[in-house]
Structure formats: structure tokens, C-alpha cells
C-alpha positions as CSV (number, residue, x, y, z in Angstrom):
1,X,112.0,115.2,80.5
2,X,109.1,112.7,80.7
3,X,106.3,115.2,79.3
4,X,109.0,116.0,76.2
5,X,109.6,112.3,75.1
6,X,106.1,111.5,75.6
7,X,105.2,114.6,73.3
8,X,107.6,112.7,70.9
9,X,105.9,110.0,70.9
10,X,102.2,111.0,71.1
11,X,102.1,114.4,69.4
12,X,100.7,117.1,70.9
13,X,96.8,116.3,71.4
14,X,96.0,118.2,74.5
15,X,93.9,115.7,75.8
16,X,96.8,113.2,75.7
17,X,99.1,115.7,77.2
18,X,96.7,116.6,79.7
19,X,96.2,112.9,80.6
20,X,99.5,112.5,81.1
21,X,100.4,115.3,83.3
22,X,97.4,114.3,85.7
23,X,98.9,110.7,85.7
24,X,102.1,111.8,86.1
25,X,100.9,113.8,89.3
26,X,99.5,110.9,90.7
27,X,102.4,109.1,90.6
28,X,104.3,111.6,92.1
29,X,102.1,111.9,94.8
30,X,102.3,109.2,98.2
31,X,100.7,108.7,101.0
32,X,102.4,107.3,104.5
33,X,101.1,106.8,107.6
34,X,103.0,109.5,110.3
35,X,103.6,106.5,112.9
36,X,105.4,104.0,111.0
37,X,108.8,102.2,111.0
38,X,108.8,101.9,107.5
39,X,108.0,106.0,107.3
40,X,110.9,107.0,110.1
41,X,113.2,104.8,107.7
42,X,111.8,106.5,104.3
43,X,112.4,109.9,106.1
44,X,115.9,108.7,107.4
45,X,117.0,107.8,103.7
46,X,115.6,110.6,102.2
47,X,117.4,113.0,104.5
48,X,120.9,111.7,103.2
């Protein structure tokens, strides 16, 4: 959904696209530490 309003508004220049998709990846992407409070209580939520 995000890469097909984005094409809407940017066109279709691979580059852009491309740009996108790799920020889009980032952002996706997150990092926790494995001994954490806040980690056990992200895993708890996400697990409802």
C-alpha cells in the first residue's frame, strides 16, 4: 500500500522507488536487546 501511493506521488523513477523500498526496510527493521523489561513487555503485547 505504501510503495503504490508513493508511486502516485513520485512516478516511477527506479531510483526513487528503489530509495524507498530500502528506507522502508529500515524502518521495518528493530533491534532489542534479549534481556530487557521493556523487550519481555514488547514480546507479551505482541503475542496477543
Amino acid at each position: 500500500m505504501f510503495l503504490i501511493k508513493m508511486r502516485q506521488i513520485v512516478g516511477n523513477d527506479v531510483e526513487i522507488v528503489n530509495s524507498l523500498n530500502r528506507a522502508e526496510d529500515q524502518l521495518a527493521y528493530l533491534e532489542l536487546p534479549l534481556k530487557s523489561d521493556k523487550t519481555s513487555k514488547i514480546i507479551e503485547l505482541l503475542n496477543y
